[in-house]
N, CA, C and O of each residue as an XYZ file, in Angstrom:
292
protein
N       8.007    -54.755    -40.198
C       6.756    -54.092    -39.884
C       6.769    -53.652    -38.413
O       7.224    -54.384    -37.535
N       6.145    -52.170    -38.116
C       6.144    -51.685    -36.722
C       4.811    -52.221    -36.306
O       3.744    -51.970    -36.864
N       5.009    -53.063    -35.159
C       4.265    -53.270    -33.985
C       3.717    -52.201    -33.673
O       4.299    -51.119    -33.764
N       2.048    -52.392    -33.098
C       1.339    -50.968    -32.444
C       1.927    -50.300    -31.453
O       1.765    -49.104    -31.213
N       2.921    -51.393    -30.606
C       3.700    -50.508    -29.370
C       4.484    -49.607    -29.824
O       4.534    -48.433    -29.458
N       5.466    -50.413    -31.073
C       6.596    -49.755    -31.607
C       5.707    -48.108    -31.978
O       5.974    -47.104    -31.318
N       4.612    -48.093    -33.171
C       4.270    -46.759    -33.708
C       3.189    -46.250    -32.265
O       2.736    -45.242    -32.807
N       2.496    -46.264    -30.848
C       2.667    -45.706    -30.324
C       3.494    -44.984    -29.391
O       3.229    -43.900    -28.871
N       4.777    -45.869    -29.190
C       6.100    -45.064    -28.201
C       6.247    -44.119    -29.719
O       5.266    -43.376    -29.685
N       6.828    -43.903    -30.679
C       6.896    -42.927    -31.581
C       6.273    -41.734    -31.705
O       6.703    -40.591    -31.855
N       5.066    -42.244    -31.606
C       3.951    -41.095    -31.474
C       3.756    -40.105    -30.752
O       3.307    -38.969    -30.905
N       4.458    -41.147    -29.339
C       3.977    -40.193    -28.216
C       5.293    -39.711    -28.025
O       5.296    -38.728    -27.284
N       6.316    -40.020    -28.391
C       7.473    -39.231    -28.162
C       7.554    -37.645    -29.043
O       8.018    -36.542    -28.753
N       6.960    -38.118    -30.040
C       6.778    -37.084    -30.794
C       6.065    -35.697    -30.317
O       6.407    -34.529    -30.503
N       4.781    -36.340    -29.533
C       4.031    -35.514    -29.206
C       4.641    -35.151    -27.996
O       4.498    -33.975    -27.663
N       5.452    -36.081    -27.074
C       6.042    -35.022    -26.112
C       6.850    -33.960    -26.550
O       6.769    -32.954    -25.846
N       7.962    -33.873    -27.971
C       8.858    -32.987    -28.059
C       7.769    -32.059    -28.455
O       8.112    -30.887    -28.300
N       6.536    -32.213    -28.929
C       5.532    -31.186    -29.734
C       5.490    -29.951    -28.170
O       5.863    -28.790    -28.004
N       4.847    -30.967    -27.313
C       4.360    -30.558    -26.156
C       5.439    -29.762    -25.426
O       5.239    -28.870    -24.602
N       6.405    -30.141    -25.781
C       7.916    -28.944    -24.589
C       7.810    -28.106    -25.831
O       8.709    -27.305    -25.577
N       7.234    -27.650    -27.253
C       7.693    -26.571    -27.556
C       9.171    -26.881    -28.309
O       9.844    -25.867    -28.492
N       9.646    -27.900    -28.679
C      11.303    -27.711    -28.947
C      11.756    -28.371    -30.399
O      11.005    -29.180    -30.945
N      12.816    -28.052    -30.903
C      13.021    -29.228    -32.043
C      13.334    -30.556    -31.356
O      13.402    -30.701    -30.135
N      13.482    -31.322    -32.093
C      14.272    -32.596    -32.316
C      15.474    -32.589    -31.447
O      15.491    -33.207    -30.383
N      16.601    -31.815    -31.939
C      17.881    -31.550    -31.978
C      17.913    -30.832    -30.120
O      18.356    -31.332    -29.087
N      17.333    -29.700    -30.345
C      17.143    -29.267    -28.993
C      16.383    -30.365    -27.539
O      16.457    -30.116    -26.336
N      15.790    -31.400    -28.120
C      14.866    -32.314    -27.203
C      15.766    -33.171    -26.840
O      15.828    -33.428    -25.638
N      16.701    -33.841    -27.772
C      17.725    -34.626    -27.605
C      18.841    -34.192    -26.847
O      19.422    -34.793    -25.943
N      19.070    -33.062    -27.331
C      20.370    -32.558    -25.964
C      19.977    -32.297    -24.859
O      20.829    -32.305    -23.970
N      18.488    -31.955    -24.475
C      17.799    -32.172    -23.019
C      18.140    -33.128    -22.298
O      18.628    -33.189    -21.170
N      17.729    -34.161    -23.326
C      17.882    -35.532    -22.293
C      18.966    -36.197    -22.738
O      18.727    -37.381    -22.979
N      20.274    -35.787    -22.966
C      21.622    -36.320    -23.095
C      21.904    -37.259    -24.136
O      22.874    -38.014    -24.191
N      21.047    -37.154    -24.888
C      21.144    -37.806    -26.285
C      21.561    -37.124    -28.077
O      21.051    -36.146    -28.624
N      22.563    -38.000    -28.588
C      22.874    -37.159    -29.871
C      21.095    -37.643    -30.345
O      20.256    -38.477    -30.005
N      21.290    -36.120    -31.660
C      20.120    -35.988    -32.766
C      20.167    -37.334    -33.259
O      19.063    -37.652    -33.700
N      20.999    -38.223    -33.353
C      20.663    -39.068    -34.499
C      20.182    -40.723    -33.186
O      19.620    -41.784    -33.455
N      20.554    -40.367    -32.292
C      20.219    -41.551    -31.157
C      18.590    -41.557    -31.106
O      17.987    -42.561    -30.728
N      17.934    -40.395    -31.501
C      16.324    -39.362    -31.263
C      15.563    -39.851    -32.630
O      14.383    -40.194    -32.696
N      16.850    -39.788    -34.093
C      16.152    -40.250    -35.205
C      16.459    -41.508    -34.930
O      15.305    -41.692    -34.545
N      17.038    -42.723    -34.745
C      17.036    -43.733    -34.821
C      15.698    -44.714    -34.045
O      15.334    -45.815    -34.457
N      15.065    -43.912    -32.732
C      14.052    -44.223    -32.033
C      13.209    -43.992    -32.682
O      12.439    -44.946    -32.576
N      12.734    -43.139    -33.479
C      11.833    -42.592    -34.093
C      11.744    -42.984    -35.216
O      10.994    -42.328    -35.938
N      12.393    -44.085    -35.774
C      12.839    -44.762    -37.239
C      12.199    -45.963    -36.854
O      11.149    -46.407    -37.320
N      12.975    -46.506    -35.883
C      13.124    -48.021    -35.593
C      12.135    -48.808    -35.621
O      11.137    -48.268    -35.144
N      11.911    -50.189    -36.082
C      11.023    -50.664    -35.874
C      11.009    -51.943    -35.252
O      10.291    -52.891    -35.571
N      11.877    -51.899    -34.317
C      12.029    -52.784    -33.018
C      12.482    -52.104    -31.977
O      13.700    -52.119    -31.795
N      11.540    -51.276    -30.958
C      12.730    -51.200    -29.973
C      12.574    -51.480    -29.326
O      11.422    -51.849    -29.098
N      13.716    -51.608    -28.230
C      13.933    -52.875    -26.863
C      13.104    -52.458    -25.989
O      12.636    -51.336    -26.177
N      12.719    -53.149    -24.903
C      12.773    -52.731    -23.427
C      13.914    -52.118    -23.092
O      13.638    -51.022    -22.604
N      14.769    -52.262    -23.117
C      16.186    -51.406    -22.703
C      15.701    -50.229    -23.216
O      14.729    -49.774    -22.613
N      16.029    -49.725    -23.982
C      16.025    -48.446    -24.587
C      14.879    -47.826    -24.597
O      15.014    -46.636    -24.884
N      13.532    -48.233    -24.351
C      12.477    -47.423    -23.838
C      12.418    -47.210    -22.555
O      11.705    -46.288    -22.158
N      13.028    -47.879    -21.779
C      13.042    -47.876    -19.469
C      14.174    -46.816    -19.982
O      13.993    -45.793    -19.321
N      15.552    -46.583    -21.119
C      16.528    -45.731    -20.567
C      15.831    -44.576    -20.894
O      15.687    -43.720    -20.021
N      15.225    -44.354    -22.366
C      14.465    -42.990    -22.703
C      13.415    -42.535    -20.969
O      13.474    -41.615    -20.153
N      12.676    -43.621    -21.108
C      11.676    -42.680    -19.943
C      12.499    -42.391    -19.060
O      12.381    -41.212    -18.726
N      13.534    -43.101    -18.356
C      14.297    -42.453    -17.087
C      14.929    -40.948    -17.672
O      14.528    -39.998    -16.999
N      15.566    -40.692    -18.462
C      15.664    -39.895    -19.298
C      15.009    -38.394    -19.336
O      15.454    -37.296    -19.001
N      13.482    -38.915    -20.012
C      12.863    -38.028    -20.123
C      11.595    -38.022    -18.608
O      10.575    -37.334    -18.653
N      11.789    -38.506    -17.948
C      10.990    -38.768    -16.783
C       9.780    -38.948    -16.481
O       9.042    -38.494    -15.606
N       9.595    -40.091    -17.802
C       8.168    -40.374    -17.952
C       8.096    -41.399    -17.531
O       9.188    -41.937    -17.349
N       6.963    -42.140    -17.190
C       6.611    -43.286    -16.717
C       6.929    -44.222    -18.501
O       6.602    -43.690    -19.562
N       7.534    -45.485    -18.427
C       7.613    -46.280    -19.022
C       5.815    -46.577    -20.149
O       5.470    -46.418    -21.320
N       5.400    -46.895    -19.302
C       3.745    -47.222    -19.502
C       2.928    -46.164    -20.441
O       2.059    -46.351    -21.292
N       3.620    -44.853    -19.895
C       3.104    -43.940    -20.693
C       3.250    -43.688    -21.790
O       2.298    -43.310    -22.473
N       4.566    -43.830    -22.319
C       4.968    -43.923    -23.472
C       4.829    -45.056    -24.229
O       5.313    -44.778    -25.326
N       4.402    -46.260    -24.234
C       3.541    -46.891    -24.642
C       1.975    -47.343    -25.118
O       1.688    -48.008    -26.113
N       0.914    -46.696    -23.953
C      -0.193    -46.167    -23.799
C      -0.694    -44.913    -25.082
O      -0.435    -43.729    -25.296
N      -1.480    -45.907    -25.677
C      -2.561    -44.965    -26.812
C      -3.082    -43.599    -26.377
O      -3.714    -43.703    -25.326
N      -3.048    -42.909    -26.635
C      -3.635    -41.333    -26.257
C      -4.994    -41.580    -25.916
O      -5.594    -40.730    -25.260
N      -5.487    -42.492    -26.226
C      -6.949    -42.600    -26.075
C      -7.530    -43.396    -24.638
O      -8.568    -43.217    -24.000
N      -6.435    -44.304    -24.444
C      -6.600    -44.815    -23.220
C      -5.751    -43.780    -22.538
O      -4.794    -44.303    -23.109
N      -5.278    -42.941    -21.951
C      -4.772    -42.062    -20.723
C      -6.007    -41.234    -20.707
O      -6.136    -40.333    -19.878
């Protein structure tokens, strides 16, 4: 079962690739990641601290943010 953190980092990742305008495929080679490294985050229903601090450095979001409910920002 996904944790609320787990299905909001999803969410909002989602809504960032919504927000640049791009696919999947194209969002992932932005930030130096294969398509399937992009579906596996977006699948998962554990993911680390590691791998959410490497995504935001990545995508150059604040950590917090991508965790953070749309409703609280």
């Amino acid at each position: 079962m996904k944790s609320k953190s787990n299905r909001v980092f999803q969410n909002n990742v989602r809504k960032n690739i919504s927000d640049n305008h791009m696919l999947q495929k194209d969002y992932a080679k932005s930030i130096g990641i294969t398509t399937r490294q992009l579906a596996h985050l977006l699948q998962d229903n554990n993911v680390s601290l590691a791998k959410l601090d490497d995504f935001a450095e990545r995508v150059g979001i604040d950590p917090w943010d991508l965790i953070r409910p749309s409703e609280s920002k």
